[in-house]
C-alpha positions, 0 to 999 in steps of 0.5 A: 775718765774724759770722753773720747774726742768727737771724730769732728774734732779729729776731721777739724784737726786733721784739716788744720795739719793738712792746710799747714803741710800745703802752706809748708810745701808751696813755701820749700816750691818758692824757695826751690824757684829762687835757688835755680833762678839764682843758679841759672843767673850766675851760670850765664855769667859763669859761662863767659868767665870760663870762656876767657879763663879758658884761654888763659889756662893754657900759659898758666898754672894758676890760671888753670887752677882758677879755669878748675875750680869755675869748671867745679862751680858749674858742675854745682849749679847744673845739679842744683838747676836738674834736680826733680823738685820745685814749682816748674 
């Protein structure tokens, strides 16, 4: 029969997992700051292709499709730039 484990090893233990979860987390709020910086960064460039295609959507069906899906495209970004989360 083995002897129990000491509750230093256990505390030790526990501090190891604790660390590594803290390392895990400030790593996901770094990537969560690079998404929305990308996302915020194509949305200023997205919002003057939506205001040229705008105009054009009006004389023309294909025009008016691509003017939807840049309309779509933005919808995405605005969700990924408010969802709760990240390193603010």
């Amino acid at each position: 029969m083995t002897a129990a484990a000491s509750p230093d090893k256990h505390i030790a233990a526990a501090r190891r997992r604790v660390a590594h979860l803290e390392a895990l987390a400030a790593a996901c709020d770094t990537a969560d700051a690079r998404i929305r910086d990308a996302a915020e960064k194509r949305l200023a460039a997205l919002e003057d292709t939506i205001a040229k295609a705008r105009r054009q959507a009006l004389t023309s069906p294909e025009a008016a499709e691509t003017f939807q899906r840049l309309i779509r495209e933005r919808a995405r970004l605005l969700a990924i730039m408010e969802r709760p989360g990240g390193a603010e």
